[in-house]
ROLUMRO-404385 format. One record per residue (C-alpha): residue number from 1; residue in one letter; x negated, y negated, z negated. Coordinates in nm, 2 decimals. Example, Ala and Ser with C-alpha at 12.3 -4.5 7.8 and 13.67 -1.06 7.14 Angstrom:
REM residues 2
@seq 1, type a, px -1.23, py 0.45, pz -0.78 $
@seq 2, type s, px -1.37, py 0.11, pz -0.71 $
END
This chain:
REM residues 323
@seq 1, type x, px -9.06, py -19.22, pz -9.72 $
@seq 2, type x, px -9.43, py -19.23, pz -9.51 $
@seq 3, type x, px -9.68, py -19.29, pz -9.70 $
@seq 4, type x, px -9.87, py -19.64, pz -9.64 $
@seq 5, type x, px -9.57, py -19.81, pz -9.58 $
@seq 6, type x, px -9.45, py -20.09, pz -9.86 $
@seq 7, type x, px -9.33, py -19.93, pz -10.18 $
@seq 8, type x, px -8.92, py -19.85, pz -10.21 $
@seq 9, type x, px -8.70, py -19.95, pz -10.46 $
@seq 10, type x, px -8.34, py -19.86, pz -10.45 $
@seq 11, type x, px -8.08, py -20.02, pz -10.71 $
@seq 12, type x, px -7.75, py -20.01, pz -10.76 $
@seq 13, type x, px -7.44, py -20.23, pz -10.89 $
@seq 14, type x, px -7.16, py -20.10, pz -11.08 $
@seq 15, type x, px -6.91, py -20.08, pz -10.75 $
@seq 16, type x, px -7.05, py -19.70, pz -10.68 $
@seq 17, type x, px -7.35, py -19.61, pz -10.82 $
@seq 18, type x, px -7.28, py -19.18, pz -10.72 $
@seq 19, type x, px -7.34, py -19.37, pz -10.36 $
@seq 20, type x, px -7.70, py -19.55, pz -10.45 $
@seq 21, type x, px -7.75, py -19.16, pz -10.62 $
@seq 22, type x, px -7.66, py -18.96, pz -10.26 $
@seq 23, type x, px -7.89, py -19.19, pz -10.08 $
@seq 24, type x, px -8.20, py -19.17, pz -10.33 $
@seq 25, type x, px -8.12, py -18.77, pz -10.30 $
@seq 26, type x, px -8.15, py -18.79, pz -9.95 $
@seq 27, type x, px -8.45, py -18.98, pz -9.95 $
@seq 28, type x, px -8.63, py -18.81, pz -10.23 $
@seq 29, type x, px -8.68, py -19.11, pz -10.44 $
@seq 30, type x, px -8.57, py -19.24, pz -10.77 $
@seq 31, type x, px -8.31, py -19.51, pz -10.83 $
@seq 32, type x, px -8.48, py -19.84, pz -10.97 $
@seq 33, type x, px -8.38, py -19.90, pz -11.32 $
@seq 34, type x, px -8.15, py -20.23, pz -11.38 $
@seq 35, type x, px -7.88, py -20.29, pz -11.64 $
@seq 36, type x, px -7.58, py -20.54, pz -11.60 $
@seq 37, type x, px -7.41, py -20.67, pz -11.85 $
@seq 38, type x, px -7.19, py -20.91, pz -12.00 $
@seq 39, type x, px -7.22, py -21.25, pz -12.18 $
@seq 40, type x, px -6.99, py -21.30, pz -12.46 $
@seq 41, type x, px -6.74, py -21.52, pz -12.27 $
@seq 42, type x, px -6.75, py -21.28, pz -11.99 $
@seq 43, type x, px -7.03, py -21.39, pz -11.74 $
@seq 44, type x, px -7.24, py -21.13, pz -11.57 $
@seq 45, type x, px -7.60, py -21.08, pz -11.66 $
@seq 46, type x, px -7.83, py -20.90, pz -11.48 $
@seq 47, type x, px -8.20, py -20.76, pz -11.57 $
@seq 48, type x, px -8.46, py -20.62, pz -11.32 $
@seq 49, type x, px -8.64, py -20.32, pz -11.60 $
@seq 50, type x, px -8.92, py -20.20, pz -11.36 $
@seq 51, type x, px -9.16, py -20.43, pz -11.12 $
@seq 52, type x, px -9.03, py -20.50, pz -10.76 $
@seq 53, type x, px -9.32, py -20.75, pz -10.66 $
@seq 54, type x, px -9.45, py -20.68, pz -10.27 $
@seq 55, type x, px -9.16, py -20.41, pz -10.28 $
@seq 56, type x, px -8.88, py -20.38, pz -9.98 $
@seq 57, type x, px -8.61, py -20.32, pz -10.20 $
@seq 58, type x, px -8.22, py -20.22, pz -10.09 $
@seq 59, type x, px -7.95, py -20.31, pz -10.30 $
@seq 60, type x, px -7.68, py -20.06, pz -10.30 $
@seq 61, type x, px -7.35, py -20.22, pz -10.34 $
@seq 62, type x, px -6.99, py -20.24, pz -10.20 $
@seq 63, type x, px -6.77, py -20.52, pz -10.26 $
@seq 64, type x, px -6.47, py -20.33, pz -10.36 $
@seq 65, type x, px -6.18, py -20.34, pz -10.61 $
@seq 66, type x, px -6.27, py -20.53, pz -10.85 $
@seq 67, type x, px -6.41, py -20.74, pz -10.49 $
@seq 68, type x, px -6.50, py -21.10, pz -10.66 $
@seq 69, type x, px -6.68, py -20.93, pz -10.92 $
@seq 70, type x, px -6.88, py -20.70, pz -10.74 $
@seq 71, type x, px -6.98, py -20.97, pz -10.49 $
@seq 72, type x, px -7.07, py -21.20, pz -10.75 $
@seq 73, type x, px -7.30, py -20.91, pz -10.92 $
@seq 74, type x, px -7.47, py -20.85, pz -10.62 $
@seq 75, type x, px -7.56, py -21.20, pz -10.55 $
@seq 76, type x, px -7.70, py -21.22, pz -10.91 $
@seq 77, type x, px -7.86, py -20.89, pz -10.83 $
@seq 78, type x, px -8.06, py -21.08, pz -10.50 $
@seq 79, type x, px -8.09, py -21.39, pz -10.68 $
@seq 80, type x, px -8.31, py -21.16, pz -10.99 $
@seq 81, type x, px -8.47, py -20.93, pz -10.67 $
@seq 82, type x, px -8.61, py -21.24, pz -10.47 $
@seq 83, type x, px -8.75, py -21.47, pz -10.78 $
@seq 84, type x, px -8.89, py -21.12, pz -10.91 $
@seq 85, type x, px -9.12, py -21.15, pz -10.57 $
@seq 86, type x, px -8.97, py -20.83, pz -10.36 $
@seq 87, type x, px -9.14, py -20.82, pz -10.03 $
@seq 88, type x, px -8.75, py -20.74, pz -9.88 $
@seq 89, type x, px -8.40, py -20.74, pz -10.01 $
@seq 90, type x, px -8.15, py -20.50, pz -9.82 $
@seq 91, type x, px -7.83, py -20.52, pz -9.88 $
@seq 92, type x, px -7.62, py -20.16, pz -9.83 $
@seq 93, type x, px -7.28, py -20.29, pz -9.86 $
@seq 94, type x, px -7.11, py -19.96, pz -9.71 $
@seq 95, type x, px -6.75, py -20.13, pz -9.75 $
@seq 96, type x, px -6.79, py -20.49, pz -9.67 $
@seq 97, type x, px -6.51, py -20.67, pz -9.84 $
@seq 98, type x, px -6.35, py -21.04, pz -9.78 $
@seq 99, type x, px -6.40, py -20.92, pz -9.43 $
@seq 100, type x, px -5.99, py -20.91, pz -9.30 $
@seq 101, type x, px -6.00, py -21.30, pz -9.25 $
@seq 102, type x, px -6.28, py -21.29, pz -8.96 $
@seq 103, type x, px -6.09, py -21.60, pz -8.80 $
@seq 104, type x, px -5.83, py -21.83, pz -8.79 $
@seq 105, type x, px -5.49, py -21.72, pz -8.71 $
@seq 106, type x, px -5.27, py -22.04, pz -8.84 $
@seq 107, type x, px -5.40, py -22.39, pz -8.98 $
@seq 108, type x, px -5.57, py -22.43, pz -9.32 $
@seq 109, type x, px -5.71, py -22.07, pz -9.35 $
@seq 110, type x, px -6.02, py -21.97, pz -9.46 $
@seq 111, type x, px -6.27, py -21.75, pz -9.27 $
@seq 112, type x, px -6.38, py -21.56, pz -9.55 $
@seq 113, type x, px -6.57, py -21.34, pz -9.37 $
@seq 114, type x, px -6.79, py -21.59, pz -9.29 $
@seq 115, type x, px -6.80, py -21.76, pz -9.63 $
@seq 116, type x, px -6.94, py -21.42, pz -9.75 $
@seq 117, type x, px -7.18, py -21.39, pz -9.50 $
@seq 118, type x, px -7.33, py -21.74, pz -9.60 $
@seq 119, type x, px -7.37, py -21.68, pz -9.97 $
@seq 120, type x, px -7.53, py -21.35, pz -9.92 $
@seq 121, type x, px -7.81, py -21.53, pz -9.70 $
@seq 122, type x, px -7.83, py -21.82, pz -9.94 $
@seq 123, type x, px -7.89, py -21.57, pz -10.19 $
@seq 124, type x, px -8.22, py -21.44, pz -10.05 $
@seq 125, type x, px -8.07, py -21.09, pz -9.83 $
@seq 126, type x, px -8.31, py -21.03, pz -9.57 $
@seq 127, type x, px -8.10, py -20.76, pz -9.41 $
@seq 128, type x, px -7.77, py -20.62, pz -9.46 $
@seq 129, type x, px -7.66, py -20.24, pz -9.38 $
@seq 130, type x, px -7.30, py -20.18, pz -9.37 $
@seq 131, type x, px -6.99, py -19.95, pz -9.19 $
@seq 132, type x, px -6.69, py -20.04, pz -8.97 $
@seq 133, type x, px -6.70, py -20.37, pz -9.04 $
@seq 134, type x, px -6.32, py -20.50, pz -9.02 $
@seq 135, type x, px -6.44, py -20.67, pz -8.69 $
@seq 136, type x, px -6.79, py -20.66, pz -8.46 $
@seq 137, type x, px -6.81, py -21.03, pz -8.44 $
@seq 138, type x, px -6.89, py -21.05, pz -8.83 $
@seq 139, type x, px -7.23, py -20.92, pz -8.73 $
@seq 140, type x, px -7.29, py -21.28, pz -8.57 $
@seq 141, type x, px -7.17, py -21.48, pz -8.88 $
@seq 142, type x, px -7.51, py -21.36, pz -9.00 $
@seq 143, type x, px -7.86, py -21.50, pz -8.87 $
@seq 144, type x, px -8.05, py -21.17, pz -9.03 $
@seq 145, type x, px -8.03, py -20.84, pz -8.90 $
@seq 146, type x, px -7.70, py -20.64, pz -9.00 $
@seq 147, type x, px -7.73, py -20.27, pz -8.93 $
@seq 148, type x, px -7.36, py -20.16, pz -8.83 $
@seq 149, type x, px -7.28, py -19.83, pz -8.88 $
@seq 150, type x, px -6.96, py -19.61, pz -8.80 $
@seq 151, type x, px -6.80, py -19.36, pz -8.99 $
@seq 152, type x, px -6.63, py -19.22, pz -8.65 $
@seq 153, type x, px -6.86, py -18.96, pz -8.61 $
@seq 154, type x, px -6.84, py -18.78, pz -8.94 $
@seq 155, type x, px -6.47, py -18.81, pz -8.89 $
@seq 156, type x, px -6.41, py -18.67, pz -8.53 $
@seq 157, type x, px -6.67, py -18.40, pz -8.64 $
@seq 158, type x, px -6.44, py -18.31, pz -8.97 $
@seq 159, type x, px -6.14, py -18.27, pz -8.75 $
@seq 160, type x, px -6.30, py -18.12, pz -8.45 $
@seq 161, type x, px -6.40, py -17.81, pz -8.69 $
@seq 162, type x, px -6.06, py -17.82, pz -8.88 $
@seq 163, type x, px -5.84, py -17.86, pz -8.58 $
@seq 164, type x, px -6.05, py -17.65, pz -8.32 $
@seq 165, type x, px -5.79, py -17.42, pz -8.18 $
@seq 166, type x, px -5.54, py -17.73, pz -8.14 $
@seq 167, type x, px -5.82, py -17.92, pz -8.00 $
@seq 168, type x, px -5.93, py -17.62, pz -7.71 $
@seq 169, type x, px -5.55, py -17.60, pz -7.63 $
@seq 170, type x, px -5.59, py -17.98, pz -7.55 $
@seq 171, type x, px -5.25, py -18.05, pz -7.79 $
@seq 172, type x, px -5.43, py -18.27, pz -7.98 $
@seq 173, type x, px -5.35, py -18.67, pz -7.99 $
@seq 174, type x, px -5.53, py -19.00, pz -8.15 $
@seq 175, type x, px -5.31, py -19.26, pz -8.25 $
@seq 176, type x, px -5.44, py -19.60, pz -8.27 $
@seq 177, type x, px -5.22, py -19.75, pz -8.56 $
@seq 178, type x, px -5.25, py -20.15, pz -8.38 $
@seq 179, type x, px -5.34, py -20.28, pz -8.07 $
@seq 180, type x, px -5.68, py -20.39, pz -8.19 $
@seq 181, type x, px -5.77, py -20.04, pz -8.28 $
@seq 182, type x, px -5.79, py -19.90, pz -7.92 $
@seq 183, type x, px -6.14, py -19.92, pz -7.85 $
@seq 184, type x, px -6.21, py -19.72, pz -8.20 $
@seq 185, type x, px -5.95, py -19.47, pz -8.13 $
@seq 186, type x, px -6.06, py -19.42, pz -7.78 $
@seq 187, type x, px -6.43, py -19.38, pz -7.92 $
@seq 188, type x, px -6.29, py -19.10, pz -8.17 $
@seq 189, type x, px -6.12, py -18.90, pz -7.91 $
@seq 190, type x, px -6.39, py -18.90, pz -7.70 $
@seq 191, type x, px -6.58, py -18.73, pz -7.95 $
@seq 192, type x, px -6.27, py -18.52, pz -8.12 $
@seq 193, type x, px -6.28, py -18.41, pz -7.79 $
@seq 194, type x, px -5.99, py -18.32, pz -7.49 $
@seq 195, type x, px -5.78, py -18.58, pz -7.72 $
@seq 196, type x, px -5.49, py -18.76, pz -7.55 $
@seq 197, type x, px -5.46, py -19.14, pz -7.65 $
@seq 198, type x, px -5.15, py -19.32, pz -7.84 $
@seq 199, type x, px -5.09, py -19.62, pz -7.99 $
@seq 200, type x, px -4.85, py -19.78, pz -8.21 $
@seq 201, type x, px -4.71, py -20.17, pz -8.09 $
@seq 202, type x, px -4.65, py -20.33, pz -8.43 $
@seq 203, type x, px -4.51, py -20.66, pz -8.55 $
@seq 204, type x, px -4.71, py -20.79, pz -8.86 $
@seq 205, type x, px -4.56, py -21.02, pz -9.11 $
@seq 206, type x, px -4.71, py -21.37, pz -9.17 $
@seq 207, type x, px -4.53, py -21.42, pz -9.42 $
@seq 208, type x, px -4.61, py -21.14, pz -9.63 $
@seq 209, type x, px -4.95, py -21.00, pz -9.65 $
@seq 210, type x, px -4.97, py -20.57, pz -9.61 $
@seq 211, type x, px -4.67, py -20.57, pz -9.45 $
@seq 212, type x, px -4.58, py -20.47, pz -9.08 $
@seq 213, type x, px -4.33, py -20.32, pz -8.89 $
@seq 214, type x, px -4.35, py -20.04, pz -8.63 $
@seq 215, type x, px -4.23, py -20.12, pz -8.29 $
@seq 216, type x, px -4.25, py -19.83, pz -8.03 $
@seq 217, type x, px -4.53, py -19.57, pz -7.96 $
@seq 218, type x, px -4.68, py -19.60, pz -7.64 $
@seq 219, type x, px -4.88, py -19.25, pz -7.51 $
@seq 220, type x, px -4.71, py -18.93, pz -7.54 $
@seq 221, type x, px -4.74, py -18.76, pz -7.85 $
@seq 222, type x, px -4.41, py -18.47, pz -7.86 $
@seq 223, type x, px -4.51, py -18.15, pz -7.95 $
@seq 224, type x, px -4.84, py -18.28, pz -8.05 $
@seq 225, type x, px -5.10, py -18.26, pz -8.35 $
@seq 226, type x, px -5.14, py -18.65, pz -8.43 $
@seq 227, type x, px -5.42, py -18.77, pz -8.55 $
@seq 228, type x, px -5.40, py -19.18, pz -8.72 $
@seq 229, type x, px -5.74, py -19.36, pz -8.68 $
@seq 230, type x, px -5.86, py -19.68, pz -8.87 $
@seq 231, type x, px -6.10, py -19.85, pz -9.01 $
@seq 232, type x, px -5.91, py -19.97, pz -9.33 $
@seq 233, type x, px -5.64, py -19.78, pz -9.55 $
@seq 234, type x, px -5.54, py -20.07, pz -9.80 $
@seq 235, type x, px -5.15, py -20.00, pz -9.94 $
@seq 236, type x, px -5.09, py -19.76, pz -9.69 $
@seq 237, type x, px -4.75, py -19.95, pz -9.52 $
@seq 238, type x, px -4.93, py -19.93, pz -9.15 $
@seq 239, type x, px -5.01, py -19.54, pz -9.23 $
@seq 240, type x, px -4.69, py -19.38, pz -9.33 $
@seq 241, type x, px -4.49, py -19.61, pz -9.07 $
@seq 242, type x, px -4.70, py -19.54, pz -8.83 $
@seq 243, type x, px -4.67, py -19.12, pz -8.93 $
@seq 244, type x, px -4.35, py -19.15, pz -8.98 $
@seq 245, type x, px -4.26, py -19.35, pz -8.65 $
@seq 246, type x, px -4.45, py -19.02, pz -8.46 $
@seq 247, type x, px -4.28, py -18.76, pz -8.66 $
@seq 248, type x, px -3.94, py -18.92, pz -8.48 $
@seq 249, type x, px -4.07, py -18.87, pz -8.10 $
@seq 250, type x, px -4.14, py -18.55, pz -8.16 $
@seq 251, type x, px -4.54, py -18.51, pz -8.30 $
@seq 252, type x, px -4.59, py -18.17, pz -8.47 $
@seq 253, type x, px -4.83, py -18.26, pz -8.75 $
@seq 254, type x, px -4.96, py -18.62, pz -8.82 $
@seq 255, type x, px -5.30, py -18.60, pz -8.95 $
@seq 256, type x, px -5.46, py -18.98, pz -9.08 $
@seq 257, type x, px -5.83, py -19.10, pz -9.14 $
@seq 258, type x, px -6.02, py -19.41, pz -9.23 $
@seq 259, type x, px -6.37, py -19.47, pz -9.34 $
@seq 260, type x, px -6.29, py -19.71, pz -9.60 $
@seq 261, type x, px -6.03, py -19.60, pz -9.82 $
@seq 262, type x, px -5.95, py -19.93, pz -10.06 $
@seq 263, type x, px -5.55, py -19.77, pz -10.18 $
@seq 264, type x, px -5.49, py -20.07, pz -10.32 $
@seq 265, type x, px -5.11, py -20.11, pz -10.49 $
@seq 266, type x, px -4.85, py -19.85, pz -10.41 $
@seq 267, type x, px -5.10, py -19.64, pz -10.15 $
@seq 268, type x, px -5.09, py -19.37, pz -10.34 $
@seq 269, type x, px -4.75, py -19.29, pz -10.39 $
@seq 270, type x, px -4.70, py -19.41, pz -10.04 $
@seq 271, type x, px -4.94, py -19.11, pz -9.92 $
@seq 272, type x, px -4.84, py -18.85, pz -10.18 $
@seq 273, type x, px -4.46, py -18.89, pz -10.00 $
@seq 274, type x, px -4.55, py -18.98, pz -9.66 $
@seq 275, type x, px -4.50, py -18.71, pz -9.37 $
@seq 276, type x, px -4.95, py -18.74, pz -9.31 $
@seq 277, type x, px -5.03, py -18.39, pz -9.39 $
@seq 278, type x, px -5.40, py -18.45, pz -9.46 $
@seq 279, type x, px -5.56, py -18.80, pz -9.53 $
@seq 280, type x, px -5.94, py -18.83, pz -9.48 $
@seq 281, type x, px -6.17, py -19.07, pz -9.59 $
@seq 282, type x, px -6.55, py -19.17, pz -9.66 $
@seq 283, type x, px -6.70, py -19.24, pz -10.01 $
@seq 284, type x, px -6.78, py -19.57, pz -9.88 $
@seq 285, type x, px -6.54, py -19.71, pz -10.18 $
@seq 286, type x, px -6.53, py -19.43, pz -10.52 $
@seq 287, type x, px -6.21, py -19.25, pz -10.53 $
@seq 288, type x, px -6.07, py -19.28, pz -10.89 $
@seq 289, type x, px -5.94, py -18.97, pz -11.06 $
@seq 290, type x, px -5.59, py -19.12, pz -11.11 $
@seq 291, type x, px -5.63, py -19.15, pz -10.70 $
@seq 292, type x, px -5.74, py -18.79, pz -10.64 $
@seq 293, type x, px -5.44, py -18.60, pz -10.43 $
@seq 294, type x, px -5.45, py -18.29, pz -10.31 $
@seq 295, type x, px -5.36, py -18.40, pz -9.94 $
@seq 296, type x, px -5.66, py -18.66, pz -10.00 $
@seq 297, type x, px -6.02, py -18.54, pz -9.87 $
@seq 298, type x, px -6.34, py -18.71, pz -9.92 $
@seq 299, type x, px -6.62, py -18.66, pz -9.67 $
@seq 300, type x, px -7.00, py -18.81, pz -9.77 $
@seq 301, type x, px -7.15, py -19.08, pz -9.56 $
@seq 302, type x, px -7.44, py -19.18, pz -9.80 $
@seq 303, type x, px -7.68, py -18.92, pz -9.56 $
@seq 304, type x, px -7.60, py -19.15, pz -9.29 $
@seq 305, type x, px -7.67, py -19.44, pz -9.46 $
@seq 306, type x, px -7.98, py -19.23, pz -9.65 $
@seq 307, type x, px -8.11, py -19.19, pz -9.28 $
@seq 308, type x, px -8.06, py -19.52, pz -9.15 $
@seq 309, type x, px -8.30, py -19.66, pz -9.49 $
@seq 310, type x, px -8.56, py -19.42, pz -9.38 $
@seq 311, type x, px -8.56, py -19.57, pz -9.04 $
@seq 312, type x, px -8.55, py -19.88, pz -9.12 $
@seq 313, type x, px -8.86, py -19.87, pz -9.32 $
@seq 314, type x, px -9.09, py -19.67, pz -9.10 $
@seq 315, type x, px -8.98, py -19.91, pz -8.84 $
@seq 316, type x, px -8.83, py -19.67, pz -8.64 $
@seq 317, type x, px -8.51, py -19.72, pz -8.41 $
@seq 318, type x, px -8.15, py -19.76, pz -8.58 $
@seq 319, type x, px -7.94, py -19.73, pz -8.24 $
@seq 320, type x, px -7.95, py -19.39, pz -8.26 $
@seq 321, type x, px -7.75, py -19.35, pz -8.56 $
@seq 322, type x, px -7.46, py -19.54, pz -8.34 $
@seq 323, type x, px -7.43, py -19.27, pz -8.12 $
END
């Protein structure tokens, strides 16, 4: 970081401190010491161990599985950060969870999304830095600045080196797994590069959650290298229907990516017999070693996120890192 600028502190909550690590690597700096803990009856306690005072300070956290506990420890987190007098408080929430209810679909439900977004500004955040938010118009249930950026990149740029013959031969196709996924999947070919766009029409169940049925591919995908696009791989139903809906009209090899990989439930075994050849993901949410397969790869996006801190604090432009 420039020198004469505000001192940085970087901390981290339990969700993924190897993440808070990448980015502190990438900066050159050290990660602030804190320590959580518990209260006998099971209450999380938090204490700030080195001074923060006139500091801009990022908090690096993503509310993943265990989700209500790693939220609540990164509000106590702020809460500790902001009566500790830090100059800032960043959030770097890479996977934003409670984010899949961004609106009302039936009477009497919640929008968590924006619940979420209210507690972490009651808290004291004074920014938030996150990726592929579950939809664009969460950015506006804030009124601080939220730095949104994509994982789409790293992705395309994965499979445009691993699948370059396929991709010069132009037998390449990106599916969009929903209707609501078009303009991401469109964005990836583009940059996958002499892609063909599909989609799959589902029907999602109301009346369970995770659940949904395939309906018919539209785009023409026979004889072609598919590759599934999303923003969230949760159990893994839309995936494997979805791979296994294009292996019947006719695809060669069905390729799969997300940047947030939660695999909550029966994912795993879902994937590990599922007709996806290669599943891709970001290290937005840790990857247990009971979750590790073989047909699993991990790609780091803490650089990215390493990069968009640095310009963030020299006051330099962000909107670069979109493109």
């Amino acid at each position: 970081m420039s020198a004469g600028l505000r001192e940085v502190k970087i901390f981290s909550g339990n969700a993924n401190p190897q993440f808070a690590e990448n980015i502190c690597m990438n900066l050159g700096v050290p990660l602030s010491a804190s320590k959580i803990f518990r209260f006998s009856d099971g209450e999380i306690g938090v204490s700030i161990e080195e001074s923060v005072r006139g500091a801009d300070v990022y908090v690096v956290q993503p509310t993943c599985e265990p989700a209500s506990e790693h939220l609540i420890e990164l509000l106590i987190i702020v809460d500790a950060l902001k009566r500790a007098s830090a100059y800032h408080v960043n959030l770097v929430i890479p996977y934003f969870g409670y984010a899949r209810q961004d609106r009302k679909t039936r009477s009497r439900e919640p929008i968590t999304a924006k619940l979420i977004a209210n507690l972490l500004e009651k808290a004291g955040a004074d920014r938030v830095i996150s990726a592929d938010l579950h939809a664009g118009q969460i950015q506006g249930f804030f009124d601080i600045p939220v730095d949104h950026l994509s994982g789409i990149q790293l992705l395309a740029s994965y499979f445009r080196r691993t699948l370059a013959k396929e991709v010069e031969e132009k037998s390449v196709s990106v599916v969009s797994p929903d209707i609501g996924g078009v303009v991401r999947a469109r964005k990836f070919a583009g940059q996958v590069g002499n892609a063909e766009l599909a989609i799959v029409d589902k029907r999602r169940s109301h009346e369970i959650a995770n659940q949904c049925e395939v309906m018919e591919i539209i785009g023409n995908v026979e004889g072609k290298v598919c590759i599934l696009v999303d923003d969230i791989i949760d159990t893994a139903g839309t995936m494997v229907k979805a791979a296994d809906a294009l292996r019947e009209r006719g695809a060669k090899e069905v390729y799969a990516c997300a940047t947030h990989g939660v695999l909550s439930g029966p994912a795993i075994d879902r994937v590990r017999d599922s007709s996806i050849k290669e599943l891709v993901l970001t290290d937005t949410i840790p990857l247990k070693e009971e979750k590790r397969l073989d047909k699993i790869t991990v790609l780091p996006i803490a650089p990215l996120f390493a990069e968009a801190l640095r310009r963030i604090h020299s006051e330099h432009s962000v909107s670069i890192l979109f493109r």
